[in-house]
N, C-alpha and C positions, 0 to 999 in steps of 0.2 A: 894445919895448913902446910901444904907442902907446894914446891914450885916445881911448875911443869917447863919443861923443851918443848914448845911448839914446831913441829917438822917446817922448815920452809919460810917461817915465821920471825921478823924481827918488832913488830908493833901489834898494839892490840888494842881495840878500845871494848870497854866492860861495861854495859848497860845495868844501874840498879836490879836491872830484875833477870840478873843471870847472862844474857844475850852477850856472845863472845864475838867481835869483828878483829878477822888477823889478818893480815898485809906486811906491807914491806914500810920500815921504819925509816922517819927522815928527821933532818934536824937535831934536836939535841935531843940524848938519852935520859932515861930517867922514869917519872911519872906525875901525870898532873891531875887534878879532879874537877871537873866544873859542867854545864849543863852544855848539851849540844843544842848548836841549832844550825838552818843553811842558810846560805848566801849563795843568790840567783845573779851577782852580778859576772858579766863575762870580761872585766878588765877590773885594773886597779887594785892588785889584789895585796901590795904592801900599805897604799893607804887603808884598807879594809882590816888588815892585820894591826895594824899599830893606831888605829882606832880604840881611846880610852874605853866608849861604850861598850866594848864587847871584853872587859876584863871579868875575870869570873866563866867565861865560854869556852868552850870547845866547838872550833866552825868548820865545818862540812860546807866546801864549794861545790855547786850544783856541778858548772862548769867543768869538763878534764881538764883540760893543758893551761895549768897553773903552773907560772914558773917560767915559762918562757920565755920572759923581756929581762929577767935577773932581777937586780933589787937596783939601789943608788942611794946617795945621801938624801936627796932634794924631797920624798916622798914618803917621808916621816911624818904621822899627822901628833902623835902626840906631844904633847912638849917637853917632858922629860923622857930619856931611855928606856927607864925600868922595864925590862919586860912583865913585870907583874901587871902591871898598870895596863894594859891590853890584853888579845887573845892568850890562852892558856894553851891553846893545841890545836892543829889543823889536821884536816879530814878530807887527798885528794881519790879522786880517781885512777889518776896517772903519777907513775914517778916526774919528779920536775925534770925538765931539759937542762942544756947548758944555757946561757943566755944567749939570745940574740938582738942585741940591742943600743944604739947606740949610746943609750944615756947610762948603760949599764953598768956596774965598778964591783957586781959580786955576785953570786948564785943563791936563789931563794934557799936551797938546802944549806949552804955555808952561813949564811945570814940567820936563819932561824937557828941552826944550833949555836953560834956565836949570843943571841939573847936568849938562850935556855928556853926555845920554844918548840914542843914535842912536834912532830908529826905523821900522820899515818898513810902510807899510799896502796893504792892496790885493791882497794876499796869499792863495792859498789854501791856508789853514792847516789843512787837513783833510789835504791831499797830503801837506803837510810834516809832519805828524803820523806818518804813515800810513809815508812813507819813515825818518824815525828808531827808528820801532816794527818795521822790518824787517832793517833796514841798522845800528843804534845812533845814537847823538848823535855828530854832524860836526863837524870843526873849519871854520869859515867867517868869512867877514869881512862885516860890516853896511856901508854904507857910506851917506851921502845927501849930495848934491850937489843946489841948484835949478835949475841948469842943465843937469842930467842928460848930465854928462863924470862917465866911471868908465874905468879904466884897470883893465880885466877878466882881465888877462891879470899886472901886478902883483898883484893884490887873489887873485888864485886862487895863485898864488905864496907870498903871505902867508899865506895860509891853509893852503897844503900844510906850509908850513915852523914852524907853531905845536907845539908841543911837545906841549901840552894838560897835564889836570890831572895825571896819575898822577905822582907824586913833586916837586910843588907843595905849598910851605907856604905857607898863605897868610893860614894865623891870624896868625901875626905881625903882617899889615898892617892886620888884620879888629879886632885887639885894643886894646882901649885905652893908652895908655902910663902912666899912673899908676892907682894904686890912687885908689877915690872909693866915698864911702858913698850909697847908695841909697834912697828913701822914698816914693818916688809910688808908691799901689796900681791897680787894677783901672778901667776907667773904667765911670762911674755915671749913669744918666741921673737928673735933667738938670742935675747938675752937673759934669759930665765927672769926669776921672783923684781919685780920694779919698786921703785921706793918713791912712791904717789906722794904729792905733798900735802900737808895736812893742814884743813881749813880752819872755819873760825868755832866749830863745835866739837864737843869733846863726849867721851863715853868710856864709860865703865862697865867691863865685862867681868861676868861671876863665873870662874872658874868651878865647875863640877867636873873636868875631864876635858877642857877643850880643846878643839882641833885647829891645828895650824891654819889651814884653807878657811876656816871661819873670821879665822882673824886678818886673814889677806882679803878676802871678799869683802868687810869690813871695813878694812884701812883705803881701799882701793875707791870709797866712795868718799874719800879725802877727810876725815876725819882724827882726831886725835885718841888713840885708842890707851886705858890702862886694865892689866891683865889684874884681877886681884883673889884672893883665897874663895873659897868655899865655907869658911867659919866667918866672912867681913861682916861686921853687923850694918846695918843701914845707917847708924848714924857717921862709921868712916866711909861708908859712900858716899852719902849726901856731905859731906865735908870736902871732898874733892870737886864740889861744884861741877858737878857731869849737866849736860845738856840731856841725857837718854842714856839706861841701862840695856844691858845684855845681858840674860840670864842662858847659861850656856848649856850644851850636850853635857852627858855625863853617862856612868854606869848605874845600876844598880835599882833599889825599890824608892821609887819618888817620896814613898809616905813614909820612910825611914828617914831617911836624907832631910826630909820634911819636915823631923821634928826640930830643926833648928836652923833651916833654911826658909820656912814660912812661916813665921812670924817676922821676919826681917823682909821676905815679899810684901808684905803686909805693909809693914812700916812706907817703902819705900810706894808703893801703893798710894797708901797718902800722902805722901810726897808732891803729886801730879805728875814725876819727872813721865816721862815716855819711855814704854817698858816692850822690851822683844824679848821674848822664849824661844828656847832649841830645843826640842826633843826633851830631855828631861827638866830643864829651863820649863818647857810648854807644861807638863804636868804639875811641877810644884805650882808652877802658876794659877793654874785652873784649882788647884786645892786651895793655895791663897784667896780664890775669889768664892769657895765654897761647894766645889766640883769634889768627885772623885776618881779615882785610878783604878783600873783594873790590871791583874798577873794575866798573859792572854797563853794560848794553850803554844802558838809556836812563834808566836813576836811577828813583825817584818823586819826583813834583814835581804837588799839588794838595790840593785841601781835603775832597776825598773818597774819601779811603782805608782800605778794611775791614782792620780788624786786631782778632785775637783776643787777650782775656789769656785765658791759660793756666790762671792762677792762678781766676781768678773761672768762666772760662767765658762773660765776658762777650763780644759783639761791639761795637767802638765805630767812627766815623767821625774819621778823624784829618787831621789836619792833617801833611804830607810836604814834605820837598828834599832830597834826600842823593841823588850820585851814585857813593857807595859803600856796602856793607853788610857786616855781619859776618857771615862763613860758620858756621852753624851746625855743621855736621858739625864741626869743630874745636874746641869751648868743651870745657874741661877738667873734669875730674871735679867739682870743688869749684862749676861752678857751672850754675845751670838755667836752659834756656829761658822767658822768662813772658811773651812775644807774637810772634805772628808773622802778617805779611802773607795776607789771602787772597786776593789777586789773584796771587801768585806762589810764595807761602811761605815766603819770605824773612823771616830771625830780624829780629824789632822790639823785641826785649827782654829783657836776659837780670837774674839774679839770683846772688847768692852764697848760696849753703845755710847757711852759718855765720856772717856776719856783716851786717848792717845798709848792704847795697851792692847798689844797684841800675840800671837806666839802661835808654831806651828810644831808638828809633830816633826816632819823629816827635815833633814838636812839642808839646804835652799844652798849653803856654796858647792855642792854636789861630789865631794871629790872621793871617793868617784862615782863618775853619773853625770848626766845631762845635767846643763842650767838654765834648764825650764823655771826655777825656781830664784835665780839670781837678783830675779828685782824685790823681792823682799826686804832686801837689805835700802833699795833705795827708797821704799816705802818708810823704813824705821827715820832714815834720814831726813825726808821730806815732813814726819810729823816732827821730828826738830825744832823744822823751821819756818813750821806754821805756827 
């Protein structure tokens, strides 16, 4: 194995099966390995970043001009720093700008190299789009060097020999280690994030990865929120006497994750308490009730995604990252479908006919994306307190 100078070249990302993309490197140097997929949203693009779900990824934004608004404190969706714990590498079109923005305090390229997050510009991310939407999401390695030495021939190596997600748990790392109580609500112009008061019901949310804006969206429907592990078993839940759980976003393969977070669904299941799932929340769920998960060839991932409820007959624009979904065709008698994709059909939401338990695939506090989806939260709250 020898390393090569790429003329012109300081980033590169290396597709399992040989396939060389070189551009211009940003961010932090180095190299990362994880599966590529895109993301069709055209704003948002630090909360999309620092979104736990997509740890393990390499994200290609459809989008060019990322980067534009800079970055800031306030639009951190993760809850701890680590960069591991989110995207692995980014995939633009266009080198970033400076910022222009009022709320700005830094520049997307200074900020990603500051948490060790690769990126590749100069890219045409319409090919790469175009080949995952034929072929699925590839395992590849990101890589950026200034001096543009890449050793193409290890780095394709690495890439062939990555596992990828299926039977990855990765909430474990996604999740917080301690239980902690939560208060910050929705943010307000023009006093940013407000501190809603919290009424006479309480809840307990199951960290697998989760995002800030969930927990604002949340608190903002004036409830008492506590944030707690991803290992809690049901019976310190139900010991904190919650009114209604939260079973949260998260990364990685739901049936991994599953083997020690559904049997504690279960539990809590018979419990009666009133049960909301996120995104990976929504699939353990549906395998707690006897459903199963599918690997899908390229996930959704973006902030404009048609999905129907069922229930209403409404169409709303949702906010997506999940690179697994629940097989409809499987959901057991006891319970009903109440959304589903219409770009593909794919189940977005299912319900229990006899109890107070619900969960959807995409994101409902939308950040970023429309809140077409925001009254979910006040549905979880209203079965409360019925």
């Amino acid at each position: 194995m020898t390393t090569q100078i790429l003329s012109g070249a300081t980033g590169v990302l290396v597709l399992a099966d040989g396939t060389v993309l070189s551009g211009i490197g940003v961010g932090a140097t180095g190299s990362a390995v994880g599966e590529v997929v895109f993301n069709t949203a055209m704003s948002g693009y630090q909360e999309i970043l620092t979104d736990p779900s997509y740890m393990s990824q390499i994200l290609a934004f459809t989008f060019p001009h990322i980067g534009n608004v800079g970055v800031n404190l306030e639009d951190v969706e993760q809850i701890g720093e680590a960069p591991e714990r989110a995207a692995r590498g980014v995939i633009l079109r266009d080198v970033p700008t400076e910022p222009a923005n009022w709320r700005a305090t830094g520049s997307l390229d200074g900020w990603m190299a500051s948490r060790g997050v690769i990126g590749l510009a100069g890219v045409d991310t319409r090919a790469l789009t175009q080949l995952i939407r034929e072929k699925g999401a590839p395992h590849a390695v990101i890589a950026h060097d200034p001096e543009g030495r890449f050793d193409l021939e290890a780095l394709t190596a690495q890439a062939r020999d990555w596992k990828g997600l299926v039977g990855l748990d990765l909430a474990k790392d996604a999740s917080t280690t301690q239980a902690f109580e939560w208060t910050e609500g929705a943010w307000e112009w023009p006093t940013g994030y407000a501190k809603p008061e919290a009424g006479d019901k309480s809840v307990v949310v199951v960290d697998y990865g989760v995002k800030r804006n969930i927990l604002r969206a949340l608190a903002s429907t004036g409830v008492k929120i506590t944030v707690v592990p991803a290992s809690t078993t049901a019976e310190d839940i139900l010991a904190r006497n919650p009114d209604g759980v939260v079973l949260s976003n998260g990364p990685g393969d739901p049936a991994a994750t599953g083997e020690y977070a559904v049997p504690e669904i279960k539990k809590l299941l018979d419990s009666g308490k009133p049960l909301m799932g996120i995104c990976l929340g929504h699939q353990m769920l549906a395998i707690a009730l006897g459903a199963k998960t599918l690997k899908m060839e390229q996930g959704h991932h973006g902030a404009n995604h048609p999905v129907k409820d069922l229930t209403t007959g409404k169409v709303e624009i949702v906010s997506m990252n999940h690179e697994f979904s629940v097989d409809g065709a499987s959901l057991p008698e006891a319970v009903v479908e109440t959304h589903v994709s219409l770009f593909d059909g794919t189940n977005c939401g299912i319900a229990m006919k006899d109890r107070p338990v619900f969960s959807v695939q995409h994101h409902p506090e939308a950040s970023s994306g429309p809140t077409d989806s925001l009254y979910l939260f006040k549905r979880f709250v209203d079965s409360m307190r019925a």
